[in-house]
ZAMIPA-796141 format. One record per residue: residue number from 1; residue in one letter; y, x, z of N, C-alpha, C, O, CB in turn. Coordinates in Angstrom, 3 decimals. Each point is the difference from the previous one (the first is absolute). Glycine has a CB too. Layout:
(NUM; "a"; (Y; X; Z); (Y; X; Z); (Y; X; Z); (Y; X; Z); (Y; X; Z))
...
END
This chain:
(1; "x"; (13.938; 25.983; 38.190); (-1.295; 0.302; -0.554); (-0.701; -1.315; -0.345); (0.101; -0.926; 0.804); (-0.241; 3.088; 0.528))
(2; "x"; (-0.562; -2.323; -2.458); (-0.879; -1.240; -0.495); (-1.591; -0.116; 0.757); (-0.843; 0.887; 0.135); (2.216; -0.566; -2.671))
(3; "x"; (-1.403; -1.333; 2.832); (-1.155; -0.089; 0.613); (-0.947; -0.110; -1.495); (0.326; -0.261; -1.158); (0.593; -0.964; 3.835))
(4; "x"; (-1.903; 1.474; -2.191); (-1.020; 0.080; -0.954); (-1.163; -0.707; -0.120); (-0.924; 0.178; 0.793); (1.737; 1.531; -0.675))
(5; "x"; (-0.893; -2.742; -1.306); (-1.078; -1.227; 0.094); (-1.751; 0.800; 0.426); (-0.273; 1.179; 0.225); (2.010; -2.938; -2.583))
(6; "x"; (-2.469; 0.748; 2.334); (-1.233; 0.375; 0.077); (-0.948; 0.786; -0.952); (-1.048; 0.617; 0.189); (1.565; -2.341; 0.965))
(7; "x"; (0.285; 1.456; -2.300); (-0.485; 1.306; -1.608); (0.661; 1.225; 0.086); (-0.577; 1.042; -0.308); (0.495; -2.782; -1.586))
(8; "x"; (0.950; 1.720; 2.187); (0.524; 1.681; 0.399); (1.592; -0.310; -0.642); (0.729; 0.948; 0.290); (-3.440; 1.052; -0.728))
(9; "x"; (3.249; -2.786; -0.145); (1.009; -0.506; -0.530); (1.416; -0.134; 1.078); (-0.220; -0.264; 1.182); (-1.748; -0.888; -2.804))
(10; "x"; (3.003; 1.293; 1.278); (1.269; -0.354; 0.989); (-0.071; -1.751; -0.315); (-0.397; -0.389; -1.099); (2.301; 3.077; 0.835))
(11; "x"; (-1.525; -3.565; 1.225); (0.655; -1.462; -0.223); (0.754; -0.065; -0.437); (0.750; 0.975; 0.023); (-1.175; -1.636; 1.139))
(12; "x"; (0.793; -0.474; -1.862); (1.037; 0.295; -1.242); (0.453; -1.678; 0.749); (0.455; -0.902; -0.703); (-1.650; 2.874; -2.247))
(13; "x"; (0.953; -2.128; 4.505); (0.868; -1.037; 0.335); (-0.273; -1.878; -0.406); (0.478; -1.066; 0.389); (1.047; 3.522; -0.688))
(14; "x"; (-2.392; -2.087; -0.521); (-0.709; -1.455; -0.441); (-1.259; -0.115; 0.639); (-0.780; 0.919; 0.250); (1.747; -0.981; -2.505))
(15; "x"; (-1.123; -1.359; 2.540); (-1.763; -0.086; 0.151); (-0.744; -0.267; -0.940); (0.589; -0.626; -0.882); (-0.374; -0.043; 2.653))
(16; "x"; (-1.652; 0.946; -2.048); (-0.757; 0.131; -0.910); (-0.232; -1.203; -0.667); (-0.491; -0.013; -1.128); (-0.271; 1.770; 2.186))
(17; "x"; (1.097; -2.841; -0.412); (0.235; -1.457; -0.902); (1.295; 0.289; -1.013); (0.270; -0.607; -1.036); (-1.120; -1.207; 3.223))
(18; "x"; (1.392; 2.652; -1.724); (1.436; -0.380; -0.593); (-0.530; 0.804; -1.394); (0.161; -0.549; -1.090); (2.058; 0.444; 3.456))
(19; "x"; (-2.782; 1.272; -2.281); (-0.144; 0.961; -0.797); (-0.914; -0.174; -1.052); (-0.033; 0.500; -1.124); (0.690; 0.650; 2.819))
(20; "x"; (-1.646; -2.223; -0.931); (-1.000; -0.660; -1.330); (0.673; -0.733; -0.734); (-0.156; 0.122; -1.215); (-1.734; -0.315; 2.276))
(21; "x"; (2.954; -0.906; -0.479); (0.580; -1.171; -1.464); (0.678; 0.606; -0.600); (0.036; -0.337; -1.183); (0.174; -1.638; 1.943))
(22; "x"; (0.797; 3.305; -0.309); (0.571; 0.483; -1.306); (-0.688; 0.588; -1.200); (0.349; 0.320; -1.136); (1.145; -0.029; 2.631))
(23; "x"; (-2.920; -0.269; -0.603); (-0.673; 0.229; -1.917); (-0.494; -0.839; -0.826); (-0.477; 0.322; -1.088); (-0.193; 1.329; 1.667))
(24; "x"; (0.764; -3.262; 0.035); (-0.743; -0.774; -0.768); (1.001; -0.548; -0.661); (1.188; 0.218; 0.239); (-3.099; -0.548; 1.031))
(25; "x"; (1.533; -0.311; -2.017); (0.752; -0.594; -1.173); (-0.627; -1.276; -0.850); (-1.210; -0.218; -0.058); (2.024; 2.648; -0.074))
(26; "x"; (0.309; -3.331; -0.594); (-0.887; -0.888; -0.863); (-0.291; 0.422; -0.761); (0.563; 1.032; -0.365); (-0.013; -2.434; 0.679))
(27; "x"; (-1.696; 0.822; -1.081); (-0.310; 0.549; -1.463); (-0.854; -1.261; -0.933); (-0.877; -0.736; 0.451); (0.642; 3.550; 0.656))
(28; "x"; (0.634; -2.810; -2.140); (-0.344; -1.394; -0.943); (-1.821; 0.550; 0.638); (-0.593; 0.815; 0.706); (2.987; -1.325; -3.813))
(29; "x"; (-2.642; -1.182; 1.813); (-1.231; -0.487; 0.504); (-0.626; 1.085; -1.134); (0.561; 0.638; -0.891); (-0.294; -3.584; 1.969))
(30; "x"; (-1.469; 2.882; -0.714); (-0.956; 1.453; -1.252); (-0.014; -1.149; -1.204); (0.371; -1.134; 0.303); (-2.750; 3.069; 1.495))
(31; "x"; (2.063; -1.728; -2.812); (0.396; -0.315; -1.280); (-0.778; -1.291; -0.651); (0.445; -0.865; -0.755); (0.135; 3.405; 0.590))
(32; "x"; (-1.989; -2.362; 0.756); (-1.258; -0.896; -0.356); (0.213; -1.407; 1.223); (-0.758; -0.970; -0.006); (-1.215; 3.481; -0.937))
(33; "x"; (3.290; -2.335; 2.050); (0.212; -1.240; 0.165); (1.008; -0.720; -0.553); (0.168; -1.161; 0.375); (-1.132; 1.731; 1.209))
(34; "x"; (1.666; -0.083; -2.414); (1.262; -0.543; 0.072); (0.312; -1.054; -1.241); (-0.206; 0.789; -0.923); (0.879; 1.453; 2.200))
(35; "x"; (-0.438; -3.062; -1.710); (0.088; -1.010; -0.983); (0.624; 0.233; -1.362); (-0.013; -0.945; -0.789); (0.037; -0.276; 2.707))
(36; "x"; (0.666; 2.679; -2.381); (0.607; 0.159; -0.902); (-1.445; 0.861; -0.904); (-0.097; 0.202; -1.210); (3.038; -0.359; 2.528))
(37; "x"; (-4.081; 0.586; -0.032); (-1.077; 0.734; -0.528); (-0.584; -0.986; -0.879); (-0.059; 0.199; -1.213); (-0.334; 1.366; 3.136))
(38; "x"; (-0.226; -3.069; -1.145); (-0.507; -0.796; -0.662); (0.819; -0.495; -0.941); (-0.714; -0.079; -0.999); (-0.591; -0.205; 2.598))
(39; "x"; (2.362; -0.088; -1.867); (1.227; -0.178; -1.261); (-0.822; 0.919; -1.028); (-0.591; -0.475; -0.970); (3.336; 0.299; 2.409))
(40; "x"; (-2.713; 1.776; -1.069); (-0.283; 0.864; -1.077); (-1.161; -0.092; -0.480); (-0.126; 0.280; -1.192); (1.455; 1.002; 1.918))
(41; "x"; (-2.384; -1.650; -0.037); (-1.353; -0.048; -0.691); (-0.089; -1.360; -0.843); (-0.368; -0.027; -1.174); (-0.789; 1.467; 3.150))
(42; "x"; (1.491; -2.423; -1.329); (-0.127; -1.411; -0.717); (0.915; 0.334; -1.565); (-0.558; -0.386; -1.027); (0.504; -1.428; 3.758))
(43; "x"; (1.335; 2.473; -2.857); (0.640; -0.052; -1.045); (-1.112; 1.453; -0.868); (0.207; -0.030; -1.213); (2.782; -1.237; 2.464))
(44; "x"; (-3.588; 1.925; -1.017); (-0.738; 1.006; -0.476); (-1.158; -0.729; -0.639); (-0.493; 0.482; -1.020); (1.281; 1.260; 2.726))
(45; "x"; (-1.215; -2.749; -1.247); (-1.213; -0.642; -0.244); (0.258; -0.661; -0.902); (-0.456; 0.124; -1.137); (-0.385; -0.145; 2.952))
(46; "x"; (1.634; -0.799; -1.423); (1.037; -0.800; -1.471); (0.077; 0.867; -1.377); (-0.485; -0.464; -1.032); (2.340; -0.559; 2.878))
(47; "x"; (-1.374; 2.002; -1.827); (0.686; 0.412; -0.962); (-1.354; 0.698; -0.778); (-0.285; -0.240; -1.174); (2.965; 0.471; 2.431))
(48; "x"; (-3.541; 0.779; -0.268); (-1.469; 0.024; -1.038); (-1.008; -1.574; -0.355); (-0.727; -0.082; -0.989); (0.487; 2.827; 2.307))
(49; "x"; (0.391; -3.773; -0.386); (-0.704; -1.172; -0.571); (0.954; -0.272; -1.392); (-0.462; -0.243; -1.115); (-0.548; -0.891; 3.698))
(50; "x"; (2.392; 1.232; -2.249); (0.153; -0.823; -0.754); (0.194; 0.787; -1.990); (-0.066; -0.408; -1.160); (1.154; -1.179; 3.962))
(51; "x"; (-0.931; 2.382; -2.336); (-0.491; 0.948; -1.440); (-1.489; 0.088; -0.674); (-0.452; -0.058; -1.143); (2.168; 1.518; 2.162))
(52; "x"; (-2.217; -1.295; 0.252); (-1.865; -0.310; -0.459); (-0.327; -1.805; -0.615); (-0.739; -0.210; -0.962); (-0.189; 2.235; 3.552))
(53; "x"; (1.464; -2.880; -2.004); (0.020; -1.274; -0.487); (0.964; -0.546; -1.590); (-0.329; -0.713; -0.949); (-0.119; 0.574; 3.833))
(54; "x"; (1.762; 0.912; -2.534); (0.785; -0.089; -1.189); (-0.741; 0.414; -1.649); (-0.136; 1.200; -0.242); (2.097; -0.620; 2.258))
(55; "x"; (-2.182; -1.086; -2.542); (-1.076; 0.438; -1.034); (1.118; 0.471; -1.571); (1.206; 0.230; 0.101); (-3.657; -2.365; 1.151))
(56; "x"; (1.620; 2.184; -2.655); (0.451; 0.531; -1.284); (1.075; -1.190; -0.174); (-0.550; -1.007; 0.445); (-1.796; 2.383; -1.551))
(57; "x"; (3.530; -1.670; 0.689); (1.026; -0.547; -0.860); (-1.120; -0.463; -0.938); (-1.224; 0.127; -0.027); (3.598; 1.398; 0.349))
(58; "x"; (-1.050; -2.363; -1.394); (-0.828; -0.427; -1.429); (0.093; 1.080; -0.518); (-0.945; 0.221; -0.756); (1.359; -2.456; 0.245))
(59; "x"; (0.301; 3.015; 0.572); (-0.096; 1.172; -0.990); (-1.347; 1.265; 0.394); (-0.409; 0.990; -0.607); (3.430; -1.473; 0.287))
(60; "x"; (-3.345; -0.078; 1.448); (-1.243; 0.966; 0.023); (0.158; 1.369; 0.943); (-0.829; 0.883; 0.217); (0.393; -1.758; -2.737))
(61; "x"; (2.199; 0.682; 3.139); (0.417; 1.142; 0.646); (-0.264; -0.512; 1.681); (-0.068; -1.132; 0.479); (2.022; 2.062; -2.651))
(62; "x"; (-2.037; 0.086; 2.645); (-0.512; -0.243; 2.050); (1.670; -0.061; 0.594); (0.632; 1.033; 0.222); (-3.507; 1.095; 0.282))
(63; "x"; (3.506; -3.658; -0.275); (1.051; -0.071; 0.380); (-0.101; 1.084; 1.334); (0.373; 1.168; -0.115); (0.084; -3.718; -1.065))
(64; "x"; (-0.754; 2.255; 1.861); (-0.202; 1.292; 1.250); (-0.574; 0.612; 0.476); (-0.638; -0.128; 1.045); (1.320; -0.443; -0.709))
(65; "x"; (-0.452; 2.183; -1.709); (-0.894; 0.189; 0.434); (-0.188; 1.144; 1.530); (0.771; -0.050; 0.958); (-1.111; -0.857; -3.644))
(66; "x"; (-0.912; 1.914; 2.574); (-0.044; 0.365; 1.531); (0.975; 0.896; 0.225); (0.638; -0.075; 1.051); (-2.918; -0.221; -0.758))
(67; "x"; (2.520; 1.153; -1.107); (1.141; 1.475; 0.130); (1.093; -1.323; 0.592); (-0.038; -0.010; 1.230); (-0.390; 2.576; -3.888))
(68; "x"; (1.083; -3.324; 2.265); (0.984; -0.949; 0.920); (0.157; 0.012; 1.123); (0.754; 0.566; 0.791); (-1.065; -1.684; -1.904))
(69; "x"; (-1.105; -0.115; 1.174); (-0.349; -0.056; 1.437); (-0.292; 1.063; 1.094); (0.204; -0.271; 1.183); (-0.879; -1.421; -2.279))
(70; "x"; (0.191; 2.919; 0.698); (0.391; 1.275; 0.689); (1.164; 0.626; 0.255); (0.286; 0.817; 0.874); (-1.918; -0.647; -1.598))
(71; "x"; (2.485; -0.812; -0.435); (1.286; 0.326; 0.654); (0.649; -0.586; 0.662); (1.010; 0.507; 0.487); (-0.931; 0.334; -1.697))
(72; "x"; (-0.520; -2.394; 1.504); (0.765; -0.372; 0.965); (-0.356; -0.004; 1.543); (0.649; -0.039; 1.045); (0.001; -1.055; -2.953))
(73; "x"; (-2.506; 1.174; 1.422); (-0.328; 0.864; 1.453); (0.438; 1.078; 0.715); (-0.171; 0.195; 1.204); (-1.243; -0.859; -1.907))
(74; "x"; (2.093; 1.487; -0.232); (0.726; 1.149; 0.423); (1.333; -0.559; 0.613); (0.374; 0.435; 1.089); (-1.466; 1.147; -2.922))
(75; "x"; (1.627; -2.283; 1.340); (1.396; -0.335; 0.560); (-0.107; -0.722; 0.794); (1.029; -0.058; 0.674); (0.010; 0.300; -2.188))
(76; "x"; (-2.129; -1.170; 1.974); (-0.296; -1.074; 1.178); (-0.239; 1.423; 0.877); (0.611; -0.148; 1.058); (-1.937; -2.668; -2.135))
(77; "x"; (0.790; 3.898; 1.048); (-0.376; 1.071; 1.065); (1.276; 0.515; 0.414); (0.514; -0.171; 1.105); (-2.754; 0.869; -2.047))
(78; "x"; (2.743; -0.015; -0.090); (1.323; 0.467; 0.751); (1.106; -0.686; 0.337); (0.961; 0.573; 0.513); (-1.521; 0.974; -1.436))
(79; "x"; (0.548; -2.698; 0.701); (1.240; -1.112; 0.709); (-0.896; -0.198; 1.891); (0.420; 0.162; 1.146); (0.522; -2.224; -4.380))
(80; "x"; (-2.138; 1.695; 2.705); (-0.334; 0.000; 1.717); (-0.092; 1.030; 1.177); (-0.100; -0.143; 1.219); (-0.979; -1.308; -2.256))
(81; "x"; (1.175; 2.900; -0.053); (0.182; 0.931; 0.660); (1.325; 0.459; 0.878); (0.248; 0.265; 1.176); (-1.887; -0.027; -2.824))
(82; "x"; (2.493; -0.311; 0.117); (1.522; -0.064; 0.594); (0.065; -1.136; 1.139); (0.801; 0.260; 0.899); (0.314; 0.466; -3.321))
(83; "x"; (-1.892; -2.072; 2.557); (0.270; -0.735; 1.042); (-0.682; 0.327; 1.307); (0.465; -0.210; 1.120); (-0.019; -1.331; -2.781))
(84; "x"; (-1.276; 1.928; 1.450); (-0.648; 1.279; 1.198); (1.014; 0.922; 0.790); (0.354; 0.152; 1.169); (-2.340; 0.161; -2.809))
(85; "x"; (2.201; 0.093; 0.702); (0.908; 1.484; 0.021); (1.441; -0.399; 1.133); (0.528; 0.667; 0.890); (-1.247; 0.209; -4.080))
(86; "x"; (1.049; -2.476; 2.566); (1.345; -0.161; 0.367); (-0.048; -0.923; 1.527); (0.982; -0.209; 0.711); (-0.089; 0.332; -3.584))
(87; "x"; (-2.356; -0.610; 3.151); (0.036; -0.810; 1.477); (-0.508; 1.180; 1.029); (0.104; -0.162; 1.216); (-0.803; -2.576; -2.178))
(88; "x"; (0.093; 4.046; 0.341); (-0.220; 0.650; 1.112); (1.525; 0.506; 0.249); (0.408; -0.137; 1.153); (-3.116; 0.748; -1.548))
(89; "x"; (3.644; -0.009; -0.610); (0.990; 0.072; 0.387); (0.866; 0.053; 0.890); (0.374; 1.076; 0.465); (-1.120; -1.435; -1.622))
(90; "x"; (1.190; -0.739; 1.525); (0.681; -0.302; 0.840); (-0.597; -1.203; 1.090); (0.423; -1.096; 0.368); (1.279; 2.053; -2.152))
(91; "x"; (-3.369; 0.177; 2.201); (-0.425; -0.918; 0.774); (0.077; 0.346; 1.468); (-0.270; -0.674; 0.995); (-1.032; 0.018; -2.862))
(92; "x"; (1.742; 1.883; 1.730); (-0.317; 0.433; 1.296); (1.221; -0.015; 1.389); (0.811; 0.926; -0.031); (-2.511; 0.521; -1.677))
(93; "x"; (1.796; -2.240; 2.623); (0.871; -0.172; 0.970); (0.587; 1.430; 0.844); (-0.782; 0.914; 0.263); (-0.521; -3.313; -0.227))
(94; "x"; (2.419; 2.446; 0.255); (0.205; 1.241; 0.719); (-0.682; 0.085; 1.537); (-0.093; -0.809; 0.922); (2.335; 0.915; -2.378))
(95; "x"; (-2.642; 1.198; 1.273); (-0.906; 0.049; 1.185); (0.898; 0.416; 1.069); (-0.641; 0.543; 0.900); (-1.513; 0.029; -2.119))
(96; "x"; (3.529; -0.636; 1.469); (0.586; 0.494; 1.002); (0.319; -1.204; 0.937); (0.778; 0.259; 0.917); (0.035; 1.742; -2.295))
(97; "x"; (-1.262; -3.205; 1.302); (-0.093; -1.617; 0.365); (0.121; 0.246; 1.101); (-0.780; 0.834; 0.458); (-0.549; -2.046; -1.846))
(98; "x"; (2.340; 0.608; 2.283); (-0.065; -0.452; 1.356); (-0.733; -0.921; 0.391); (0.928; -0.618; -0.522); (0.790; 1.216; 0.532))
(99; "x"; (-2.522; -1.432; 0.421); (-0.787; -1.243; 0.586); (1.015; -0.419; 1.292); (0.602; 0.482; 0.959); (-3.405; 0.396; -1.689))
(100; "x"; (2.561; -1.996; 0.101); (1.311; -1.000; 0.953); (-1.089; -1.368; 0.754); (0.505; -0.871; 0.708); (2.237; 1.229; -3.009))
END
């Protein structure tokens, strides 16, 4: 017969230290610390300064103009996303860890 913890539960043979670290886990840093964030804003800033500064050709045409630079804001977003995407990934350690 199982003895029965203090919640009304059978012991499942572990102690309650043991039972808390198997739920913790690593997990990347939140997003607004991490250095690929500031990468993305500094190159975002760039790319609208530098279209807003880039001015008319001789011919009178807007070498860059904004529809561009929005698009490469778009692609500076989803490359940092996919890099988001890919450090939470494979961030997380197995929680079945022995401590030695």
């Amino acid at each position: 017969m199982a003895t029965a913890s203090s919640a009304g539960y059978p012991e499942s043979g572990r102690s309650q230290a043991a039972r808390a670290e198997r739920h913790t886990s690593a997990e990347t840093k939140p997003a607004f610390k991490s250095t690929e964030f500031f990468v993305y804003l500094a190159a975002v800033v760039a790319v609208l300064v530098a279209s807003a500064v880039v001015g008319e050709g001789p011919a009178g045409v807007d070498r860059f103009p904004a529809d561009q630079a929005w698009l490469y804001v778009t692609l500076l977003t989803v490359g940092y996303m996919i890099s988001r995407g890919l450090a939470k990934c494979g961030s997380r350690e197995p929680t079945d860890r022995t401590s030695t």
